[in-house]
BAGU-110665 format. One record per residue (C-alpha): residue in one letter; z, x, y. Coordinates in steps of 0.001 Angstrom, whole numbers, plus 500000, padded with zeros to 6 digits. Layout:
# residues N
AZXY/...
END
This chain:
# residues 869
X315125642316956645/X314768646163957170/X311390647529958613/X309657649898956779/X306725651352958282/X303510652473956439/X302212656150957287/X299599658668956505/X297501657848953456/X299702654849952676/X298927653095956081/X294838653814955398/X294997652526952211/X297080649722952813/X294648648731955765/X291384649603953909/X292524647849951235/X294609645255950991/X295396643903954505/X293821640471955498/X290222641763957690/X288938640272961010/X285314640277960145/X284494640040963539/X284543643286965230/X283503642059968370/X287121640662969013/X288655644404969175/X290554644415972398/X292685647548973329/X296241648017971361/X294651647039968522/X295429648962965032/X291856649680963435/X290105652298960840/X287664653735962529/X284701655508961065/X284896659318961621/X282421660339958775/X279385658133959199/X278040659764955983/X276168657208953382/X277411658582950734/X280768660229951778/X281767657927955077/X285403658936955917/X287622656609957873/X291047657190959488/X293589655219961283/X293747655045965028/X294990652680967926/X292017651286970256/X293055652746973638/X289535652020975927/X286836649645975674/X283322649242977255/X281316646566975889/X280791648220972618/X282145651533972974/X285506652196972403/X287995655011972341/X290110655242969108/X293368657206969425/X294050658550965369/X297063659159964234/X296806662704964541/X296282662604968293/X292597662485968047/X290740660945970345/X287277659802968603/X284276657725970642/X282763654860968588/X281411651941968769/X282765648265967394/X280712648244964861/X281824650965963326/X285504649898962954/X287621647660960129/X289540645329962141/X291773643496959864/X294542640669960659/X297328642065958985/X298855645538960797/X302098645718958133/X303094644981954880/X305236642288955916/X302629640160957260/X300638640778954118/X304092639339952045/X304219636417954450/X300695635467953572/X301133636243949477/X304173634450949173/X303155631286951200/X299834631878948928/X301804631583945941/X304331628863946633/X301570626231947459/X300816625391944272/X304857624315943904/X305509620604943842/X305646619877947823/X309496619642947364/X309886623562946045/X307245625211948301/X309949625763951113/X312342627209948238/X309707629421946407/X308213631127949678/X311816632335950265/X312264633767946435/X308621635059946392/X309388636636949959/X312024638272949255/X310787639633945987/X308184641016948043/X310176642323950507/X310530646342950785/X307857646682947439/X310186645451944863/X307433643629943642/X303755644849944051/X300967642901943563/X297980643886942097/X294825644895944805/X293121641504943862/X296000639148944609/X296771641325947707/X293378641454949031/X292487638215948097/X295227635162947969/X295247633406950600/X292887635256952358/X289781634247950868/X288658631404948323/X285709633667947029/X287721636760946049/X288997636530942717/X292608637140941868/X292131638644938853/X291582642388937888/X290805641733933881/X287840640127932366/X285934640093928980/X283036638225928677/X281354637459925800/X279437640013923615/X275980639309924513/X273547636961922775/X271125639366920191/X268106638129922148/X266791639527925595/X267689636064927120/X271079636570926129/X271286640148927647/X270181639433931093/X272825636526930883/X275639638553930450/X273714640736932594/X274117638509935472/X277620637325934494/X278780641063934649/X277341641295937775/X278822637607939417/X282185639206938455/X282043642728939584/X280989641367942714/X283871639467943613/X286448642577942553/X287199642139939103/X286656644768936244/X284555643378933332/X284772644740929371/X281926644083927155/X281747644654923116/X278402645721922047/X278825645131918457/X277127641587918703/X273127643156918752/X271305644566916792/X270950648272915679/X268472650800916485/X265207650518914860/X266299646841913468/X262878644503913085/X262510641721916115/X260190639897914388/X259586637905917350/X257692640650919130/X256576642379915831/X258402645296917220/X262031647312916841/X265167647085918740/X266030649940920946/X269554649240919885/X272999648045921216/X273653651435922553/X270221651596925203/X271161647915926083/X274571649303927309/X272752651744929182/X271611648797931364/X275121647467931670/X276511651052932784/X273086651396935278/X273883647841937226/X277797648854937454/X276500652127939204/X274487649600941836/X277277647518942351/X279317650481943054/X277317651711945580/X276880648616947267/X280431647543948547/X284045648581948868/X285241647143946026/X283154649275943244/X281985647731939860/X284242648880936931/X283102648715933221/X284501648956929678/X281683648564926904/X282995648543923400/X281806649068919909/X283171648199916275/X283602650706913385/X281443648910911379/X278325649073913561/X275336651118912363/X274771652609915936/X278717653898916180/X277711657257916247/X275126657166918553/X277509655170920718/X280373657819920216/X278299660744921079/X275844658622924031/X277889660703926773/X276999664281925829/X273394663210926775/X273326662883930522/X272285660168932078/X272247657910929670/X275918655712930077/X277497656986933445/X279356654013934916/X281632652837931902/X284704654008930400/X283903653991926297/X286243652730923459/X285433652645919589/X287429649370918151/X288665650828914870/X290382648878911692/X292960649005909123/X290810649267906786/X288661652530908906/X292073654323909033/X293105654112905112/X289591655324904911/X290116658298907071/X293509659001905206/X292005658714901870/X288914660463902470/X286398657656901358/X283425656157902092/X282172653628905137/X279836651509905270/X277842650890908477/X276497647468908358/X275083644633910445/X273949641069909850/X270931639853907905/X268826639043911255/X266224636660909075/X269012634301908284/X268107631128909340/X270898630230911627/X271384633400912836/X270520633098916455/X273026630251916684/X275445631420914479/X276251634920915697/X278373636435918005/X279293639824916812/X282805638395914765/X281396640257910948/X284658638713910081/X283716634706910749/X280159635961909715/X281253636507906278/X283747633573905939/X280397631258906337/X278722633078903259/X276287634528905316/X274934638304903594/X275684641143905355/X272775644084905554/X274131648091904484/X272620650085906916/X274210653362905818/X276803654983904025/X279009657850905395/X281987659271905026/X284856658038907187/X286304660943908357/X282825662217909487/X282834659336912148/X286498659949912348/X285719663827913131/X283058662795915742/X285481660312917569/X287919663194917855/X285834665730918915/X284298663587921296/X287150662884922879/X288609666550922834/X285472667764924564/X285415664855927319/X287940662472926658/X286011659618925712/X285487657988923672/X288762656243924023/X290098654704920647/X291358650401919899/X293000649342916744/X291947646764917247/X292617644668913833/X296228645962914376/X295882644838918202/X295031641044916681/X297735640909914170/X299947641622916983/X298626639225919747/X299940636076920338/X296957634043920507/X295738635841916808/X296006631708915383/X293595630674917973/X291544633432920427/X290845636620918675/X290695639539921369/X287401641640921059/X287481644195924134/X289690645232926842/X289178645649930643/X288073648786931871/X291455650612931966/X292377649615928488/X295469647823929591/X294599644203928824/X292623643193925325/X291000639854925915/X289423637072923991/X285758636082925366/X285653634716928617/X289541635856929181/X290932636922931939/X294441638168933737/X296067639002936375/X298067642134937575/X301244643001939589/X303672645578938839/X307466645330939560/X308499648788941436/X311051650490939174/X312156653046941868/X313904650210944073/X316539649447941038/X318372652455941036/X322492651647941712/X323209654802942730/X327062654197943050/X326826653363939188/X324201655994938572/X322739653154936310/X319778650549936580/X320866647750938644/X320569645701935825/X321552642262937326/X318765642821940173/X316195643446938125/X316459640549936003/X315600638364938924/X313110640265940028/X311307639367936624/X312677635949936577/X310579635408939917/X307391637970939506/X306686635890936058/X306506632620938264/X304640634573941060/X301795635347938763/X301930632017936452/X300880631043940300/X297916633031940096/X296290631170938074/X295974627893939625/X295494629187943050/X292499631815942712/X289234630752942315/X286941630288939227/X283043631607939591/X282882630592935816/X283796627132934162/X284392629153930844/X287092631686932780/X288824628451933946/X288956626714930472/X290552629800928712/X292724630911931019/X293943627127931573/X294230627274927403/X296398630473927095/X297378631434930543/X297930635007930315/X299443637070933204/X300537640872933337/X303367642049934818/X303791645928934612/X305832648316936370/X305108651347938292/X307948654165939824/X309166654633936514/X309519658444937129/X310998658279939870/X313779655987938517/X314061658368935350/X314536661705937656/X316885659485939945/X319047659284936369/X319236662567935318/X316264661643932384/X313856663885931367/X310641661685930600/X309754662446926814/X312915663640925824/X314893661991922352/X317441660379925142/X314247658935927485/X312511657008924463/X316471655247924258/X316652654234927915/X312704653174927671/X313212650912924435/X316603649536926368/X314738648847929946/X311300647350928597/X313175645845926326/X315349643936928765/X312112643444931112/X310455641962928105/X313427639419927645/X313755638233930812/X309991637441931714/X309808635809928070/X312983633622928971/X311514632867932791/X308257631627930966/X309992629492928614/X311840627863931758/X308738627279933502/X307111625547930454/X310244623355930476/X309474622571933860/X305591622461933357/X304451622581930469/X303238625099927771/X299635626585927727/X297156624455926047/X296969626356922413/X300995626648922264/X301906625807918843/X305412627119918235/X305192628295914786/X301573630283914628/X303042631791918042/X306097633142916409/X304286634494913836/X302641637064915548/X303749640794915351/X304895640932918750/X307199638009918374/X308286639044915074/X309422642026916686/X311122640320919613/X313222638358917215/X314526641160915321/X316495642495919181/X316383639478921021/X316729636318918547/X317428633977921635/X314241634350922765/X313302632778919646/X315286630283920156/X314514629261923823/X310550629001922704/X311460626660919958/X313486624761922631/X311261624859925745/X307963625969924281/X306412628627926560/X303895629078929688/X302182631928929075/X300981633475925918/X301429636944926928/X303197638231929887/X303568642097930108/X300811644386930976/X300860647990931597/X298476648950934152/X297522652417935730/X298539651029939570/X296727654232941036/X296208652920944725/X299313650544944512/X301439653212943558/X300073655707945914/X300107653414948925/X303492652470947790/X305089656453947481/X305944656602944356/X304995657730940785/X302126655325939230/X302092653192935887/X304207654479933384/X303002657519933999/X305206660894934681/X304340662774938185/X301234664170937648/X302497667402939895/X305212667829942580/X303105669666944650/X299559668708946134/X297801669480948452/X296633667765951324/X293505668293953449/X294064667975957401/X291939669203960212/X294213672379959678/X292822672958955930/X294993672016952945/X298580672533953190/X301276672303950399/X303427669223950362/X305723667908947533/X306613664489946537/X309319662841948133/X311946662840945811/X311245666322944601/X311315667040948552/X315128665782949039/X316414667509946226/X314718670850947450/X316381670236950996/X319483669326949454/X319435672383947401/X318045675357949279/X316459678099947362/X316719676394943918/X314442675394941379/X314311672008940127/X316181670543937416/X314648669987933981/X314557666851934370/X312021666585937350/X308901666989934770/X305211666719935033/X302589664970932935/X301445668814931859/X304900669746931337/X304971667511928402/X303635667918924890/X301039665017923839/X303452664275921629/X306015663547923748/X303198661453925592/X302426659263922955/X306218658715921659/X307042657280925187/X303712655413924917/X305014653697921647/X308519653165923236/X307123650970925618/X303989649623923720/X306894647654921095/X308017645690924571/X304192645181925861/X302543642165924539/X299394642968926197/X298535646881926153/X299159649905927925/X296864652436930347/X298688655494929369/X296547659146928828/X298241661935927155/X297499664849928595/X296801668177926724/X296534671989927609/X293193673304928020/X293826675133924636/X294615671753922723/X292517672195919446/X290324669577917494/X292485669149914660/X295647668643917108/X293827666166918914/X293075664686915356/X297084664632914147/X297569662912917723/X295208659676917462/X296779659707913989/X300411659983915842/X299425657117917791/X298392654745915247/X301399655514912827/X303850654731916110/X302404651534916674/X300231652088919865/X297126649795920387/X295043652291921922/X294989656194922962/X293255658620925197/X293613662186925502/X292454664170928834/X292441667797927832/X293382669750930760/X289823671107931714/X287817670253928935/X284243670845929078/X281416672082926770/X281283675873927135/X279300678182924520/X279174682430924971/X275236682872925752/X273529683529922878/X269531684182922091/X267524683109919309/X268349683924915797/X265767686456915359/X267625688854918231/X270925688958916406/X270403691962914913/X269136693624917957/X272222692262920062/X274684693591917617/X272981696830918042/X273175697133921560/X276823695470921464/X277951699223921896/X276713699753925279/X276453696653926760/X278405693487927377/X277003689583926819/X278531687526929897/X279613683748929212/X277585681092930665/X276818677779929518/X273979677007926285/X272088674955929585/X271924677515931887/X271076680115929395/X268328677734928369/X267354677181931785/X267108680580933052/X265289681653929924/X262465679254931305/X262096680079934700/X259380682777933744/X257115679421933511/X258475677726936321/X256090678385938397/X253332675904940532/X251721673370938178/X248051674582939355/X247362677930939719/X244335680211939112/X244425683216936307/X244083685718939576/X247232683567941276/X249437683734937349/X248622687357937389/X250667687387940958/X253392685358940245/X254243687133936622/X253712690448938552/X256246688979941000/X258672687663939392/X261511689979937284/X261373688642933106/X264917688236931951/X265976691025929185/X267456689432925965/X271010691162926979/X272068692204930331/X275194693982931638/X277619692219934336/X280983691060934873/X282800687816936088/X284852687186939043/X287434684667939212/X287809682729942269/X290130679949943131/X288005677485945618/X288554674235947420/X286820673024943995/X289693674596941270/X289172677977939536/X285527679543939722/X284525682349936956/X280990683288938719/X279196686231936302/X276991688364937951/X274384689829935847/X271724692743936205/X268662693517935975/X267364696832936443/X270192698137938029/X270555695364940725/X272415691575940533/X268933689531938794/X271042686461937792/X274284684037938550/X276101681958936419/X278802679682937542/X280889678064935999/X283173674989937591/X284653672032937126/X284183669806933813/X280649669548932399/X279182665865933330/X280788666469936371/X279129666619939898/X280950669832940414/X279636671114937931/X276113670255938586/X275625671833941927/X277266674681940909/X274849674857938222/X271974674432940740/X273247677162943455/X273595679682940268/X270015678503939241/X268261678839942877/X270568682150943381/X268765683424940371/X265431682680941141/X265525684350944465/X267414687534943139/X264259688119940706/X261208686988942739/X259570689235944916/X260487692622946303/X261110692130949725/X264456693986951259/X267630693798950277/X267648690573948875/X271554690905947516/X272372691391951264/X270503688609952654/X272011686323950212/X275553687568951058/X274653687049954712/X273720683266954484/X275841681746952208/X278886683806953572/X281462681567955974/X279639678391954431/X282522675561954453/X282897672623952623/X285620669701953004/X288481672386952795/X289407676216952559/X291845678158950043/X293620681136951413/X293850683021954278/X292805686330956175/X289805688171953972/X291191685967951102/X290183682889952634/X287492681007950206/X285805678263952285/X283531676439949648/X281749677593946113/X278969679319947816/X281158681063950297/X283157682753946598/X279580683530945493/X278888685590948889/X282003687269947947/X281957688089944205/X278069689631945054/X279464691726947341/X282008692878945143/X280101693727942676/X277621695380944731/X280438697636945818/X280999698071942432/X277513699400941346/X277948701479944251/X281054703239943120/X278984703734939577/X276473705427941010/X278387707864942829/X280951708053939689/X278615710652937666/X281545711895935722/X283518708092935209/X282951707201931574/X285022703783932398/X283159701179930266/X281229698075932390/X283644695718930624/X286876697290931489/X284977697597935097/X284481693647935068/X287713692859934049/X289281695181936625/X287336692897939026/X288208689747938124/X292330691136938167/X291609692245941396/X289585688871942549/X292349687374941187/X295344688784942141/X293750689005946041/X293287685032945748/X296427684169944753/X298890684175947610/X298579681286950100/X295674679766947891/X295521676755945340/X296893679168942698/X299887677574942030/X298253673783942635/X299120671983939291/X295901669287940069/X292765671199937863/X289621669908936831/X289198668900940046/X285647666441940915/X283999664692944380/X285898661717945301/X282999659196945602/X284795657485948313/X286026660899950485/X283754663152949297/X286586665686948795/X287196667572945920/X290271665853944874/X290085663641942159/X291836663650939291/X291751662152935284/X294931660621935563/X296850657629933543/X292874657243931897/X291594656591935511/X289641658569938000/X291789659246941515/X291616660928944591/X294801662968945460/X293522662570949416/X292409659160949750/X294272656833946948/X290751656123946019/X291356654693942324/X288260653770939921/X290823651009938320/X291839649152940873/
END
């Protein structure tokens, strides 16, 4: 078998990862392969690959990649058993085969080899890390556990089961919609509830300790149901910071919620009468079983449905979240809808799940099955690559471990397992496609189609061999939506389940494969390339690379553009995004982590006439990430100065800036020491410059290590008196120390009267660098603060050139935008203008400012880091 060798980011994250780790540091010898901590940061710690080339008792001397030499000591490395992928599929497939009848083991650690072999088939980073490896790490990525109990008791249980799972690696969903709403009576306490929404507060605070604790960081989806009488607070709980930080957020909508919206009518928020008599045993957040026992149901409130409709959407246009479920339409099209209702998803979105369900991942790699003599899908390869991947991860299940008795009963009962794909792109560009075009959603109906067929046929083999899942009842199971469908292309399939019953009761799973795909080289998910170009940081700064396959066809066609059909996610329309999403969704009997990316000037109501898209197409779920969307208002005063704004409007100019930071500024006249005398106020107010209601200035555009800057520089008497900046998304941590340098920037411009104070700031944050630099020569922008030096002095020239301008009548606003073109137009050559990554936020793993919003999943374009996997 032909050697391929892992390097760059692909060999760190395949080590870091993935590989099989020598706990025991103290066994590092020299020649050894290690990651070696160069960063010893606690929150940022960086690590790099290196070769151990001198060792005294603890010290050692680490060789990178690069050349580097770096002194450390054994402690400080990750020494791990496995140095290449192969030994890693030696170890998996062996994993795998054990649980074969002794006479097949030999025979099935040769197929599941070789299906491993070269990344034809890649598991997901549980089963990698984990089988055989470890009998504590669990094998699955995908849990739900039940919505909690409506009783404190009952929260700190799932509490604690949330945090047994996260733990050991997996990602953990969690529907609210079981307790009770805000202000609801607890007539146990003779008190209120604080409601469902502050209780997922605590569920979104203990993922954010988990997180910080280990490598493997705590992932969480939390859930709630259009009927709830808190699903507006829930919607909206993001725009209040602080509040739910560590979850992604989905509202599970209905049939029933969507005629609504169409027909403009009337919803009813409701809950369940808590004084029932059986209701603490009773109820676990199904209204639906609630009902069917007789039980009443208690109208909170009645609203329209397209105002929580409108809310949703505009929610989700502003911050892309909350992410929307049909879920009724997600039941009726599940194959265990006779027997194990699904109520949430895992954190990604890709995998609904009953309670206490669970899954595992691996995702067949689509750019290995192009037959490039045929310029066709090798079709015939393919198929038994399926054939084997669905027995590979039927595996799973008996050989990882259970923490839980209730994940090992339900999976034993339905036995789900997700096989995905990744490279997809890369397969389409390979055949001339163009990914959202009318002839893409053909080839993607025909391929999934076919992928669907085969694993559904391998299952039904293996149940003749073994056995169905527990619940398998032919006729409920071809019943559901999904097989109804199946029928209608594929009426064999039909058939063989009839025949041979089946293993699994779903098999196909869509996930985002962010640090699979990335380790692997090759486009992620379903997902089209993000960009062709990135940018990579080095000791050197960041330098332009392009993706592989857009590489070759540049060097085999010097001097030309590429093709139309080498495409990027912001190439496409969100419509094209969500018809390829639907394509695929009729083939996927679990769900799909797809996002559909829109422009930054993507409007409300066309984010409203997508969902709507989505629903009408048949997609289970949807998620929009508009291309720098944040929460950005013009600076405006109180109502009472309107007319004396409009007044001045003639001579002056209002400068944008966010409704915060205007607030916040606005305040700083009273920020002063919490004790003082009358004598020591009198000081400090004499001190200290009171902002005007309008000021004159003008904004400078900068393009930083960070994505675009627009920094406003305001005066104040005749001299800068205040900084705005504005970068990244709002919520962001970008965005919050840029916030903070404007505000501290500010407060020193106006206090005092001591020197040149626009000088001395220029002079020390000047040169400041961060974790990379854009541009070169006098262009060269080293961080954010290093851009603020620079626009200050800029626009000190400028009020320089004013003052000795007597006879220039050229207005301050034609001025400022004569600026920024300049700014501009100086930062564009050799810089991050033409990078295609925006929106850009701190990798929590790096520390760079590199990651992205992509396929619904926070990643790092330097590391691999991945929030989903």
């Amino acid at each position: 078998m032909e050697t391929k060798k892992l390097e760059g980011l692909s060999e760190k994250i395949f080590l870091d990862r993935y590989a099989w780790k020598n706990a025991d540091t103290n066994e590092t010898k020299i020649g050894d392969v290690v990651l070696v901590l160069t960063k010893d940061d606690p929150k940022f710690p960086a690590k790099d690959v290196g070769e151990v080339v001198k060792r005294e008792g603890k010290q050692v001397t680490v060789k990178l990649r690069n050349g580097d030499l770096v002194e450390s000591n054994v402690d400080k490395l990750t020494l791990t058993i496995e140095k290449t992928p192969q030994q890693m599929w030696d170890r998996l497939a062996a994993a795998m085969a054990s649980v074969e009848a002794p006479d097949k083991q030999q025979e099935w650690t040769e197929k599941f080899r070789w299906v491993l072999d070269d990344w034809k088939l890649v598991p997901g980073g549980r089963i990698a890390a984990g089988a055989g490896a470890s009998e504590e790490l669990t094998l699955f990525n995908c849990y739900v556990i039940p919505s909690p109990h409506d009783s404190r008791g009952g929260i700190i249980e799932t509490l604690s089961e949330m945090t047994e799972i996260m733990a050991r690696g997996g990602g953990v969903g969690i529907n609210l919609s079981s307790l009770r709403p805000r202000r609801a009576i607890v007539r146990g306490v003779n008190g209120s509830s604080s409601g469902a929404v502050s209780w997922g507060g605590l569920f979104s605070y203990t993922t954010g300790l988990i997180e910080q604790g280990g490598s493997r960081r705590g992932a969480l989806m939390l859930m709630m149901n259009d009927w709830h009488p808190d699903v507006l607070d829930f919607i909206t709980v993001k725009q209040t910071m602080g509040q739910v930080t560590n979850a992604n957020l989905s509202v599970c909508v209905s049939n029933a919620f969507m005629k609504a919206v169409k027909e403009d009518l009337d919803w009813e928020l409701v809950f369940p009468d808590t004084s029932d008599a059986e209701y603490n045993e009773l109820w676990d957040g199904d209204l639906d079983k609630w009902k069917k026992l007789g039980k009443d149901v208690i109208p909170y409130r009645t609203v329209r449905a397209r105002e929580i409709w409108h809310t949703i959407i505009e929610s989700a246009w502003k911050s892309a979240e909350p992410g929307v479920v049909f879920m009724e339409y997600y039941n009726q099209m599940s194959n265990s809808w006779y027997f194990n209702p699904i109520i949430c998803t895992n954190p990604c979105g890709e995998q609904g799940l009953p309670a206490w369900g669970v899954c595992n991942l691996s995702a067949i790699n689509l750019s290995k099955f192009y037959d490039e003599e045929k310029h066709d899908v090798a079709w015939d390869e393919l198929s038994r690559v399926v054939r084997y991947s669905t027995r590979f991860l039927d595996n799973v299940i008996d050989k990882t471990p259970y923490h839980f008795p209730e994940n090992e009963a339900n999976q034993k009962k339905e036995r789900r397992v997700g096989l995905g794909t990744m490279g997809l792109a890369e397969l389409m560009i390979r055949l001339e496609i163009r990914y959202g075009s009318p002839e893409s959603l053909t080839f993607l109906d025909k391929l999934y189609g076919f992928m669907a067929r085969e694993a559904y046929l391998a299952s039904t083999e293996i149940a003749a061999e073994k056995g169905s899942f527990e619940a398998f009842e032919a006729e409920p199971f071809l019943q559901s939506g999904f097989m109804k469908n199946m029928h209608e292309v594929y009426p064999e399939v039909t058939e063989a389940v009839r025949k041979r019953g089946m293993r699994n009761v779903t098999v196909i799973t869509q996930a985002p494969t962010g640090s699979t795909g990335t380790m692997v080289g090759t486009s992620t998910g379903i997902e089209p390339y993000f960009a062709f170009e990135f940018f990579r940081q080095s000791r050197l700064g960041f330098d332009k690379q392009l993706v592989p396959i857009a590489q070759d066809w540049k060097d085999a066609h010097p001097g030309e553009d590429l093709p139309a059909w080498f495409v990027t996610a912001m190439d496409l329309s969100a419509k094209d995004h969500i018809r390829a999403q639907a394509a695929i969704q009729r083939w996927v009997d679990s769900s799909i982590s797809k996002t559909a990316n829109c422009p930054a000037d993507f409007t409300v109501e066309e984010t409203a006439e997508l969902y709507e898209l989505a629903f009408e197409l048949g997609c289970k779920g949807v998620t929009i990430y508009r291309d720098g969307s944040r929460d950005v208002q013009v600076l405006s005063t109180a109502k009472d100065d309107k007319k004396d704004e409009a007044a001045a409007a003639a001579e002056t100019v209002e400068t944008p800036a966010t409704a915060g930071e205007a607030a916040a500024l606005d305040t700083l006249d009273k920020a002063l020491p919490v004790s003082v005398t009358p004598a020591q106020q009198k000081v400090f107010d004499k001190q200290y410059k009171s902002r005007p209601k309008v000021l004159r200035g003008a904004t400078y555009k900068f393009n930083t290590p960070f994505g675009m800057a627009y920094i406003t520089v305001n005066d104040i008497d005749g001299t800068p008196g205040e900084i705005f900046l504005n970068v990244g998304k709002a919520g962001s941590d970008v965005f919050a120390m840029a916030e903070a340098l404007g505000r501290v920037c500010s407060l020193f411009l106006r206090y005092g009267d001591h020197g040149n104070k626009v000088q001395l700031l220029v002079k020390h944050l000047k040169g400041i660098g961060g974790s990379g630099a854009v541009g070169f020569g006098p262009n060269r922008v080293e961080s954010i603060a290093d851009a603020v030096a620079k626009a200050l002095e800029m626009h000190a020239n400028l009020l320089a050139e004013e003052e000795q301008s007597a006879t220039s009548e050229l207005p301050i606003a034609a001025t400022s935008q004569a600026s920024a073109a300049a700014a501009d137009q100086g930062h564009s050559h050799g810089s991050l203008g033409s990078q295609p990554y925006t929106s850009l936020d701190l990798c929590p793993s790096c520390g760079s400012a590199s990651l992205l919003n992509v396929e619904g999943c926070k990643t790092c374009a330097n590391c691999g880091y991945s929030k989903c996997s």
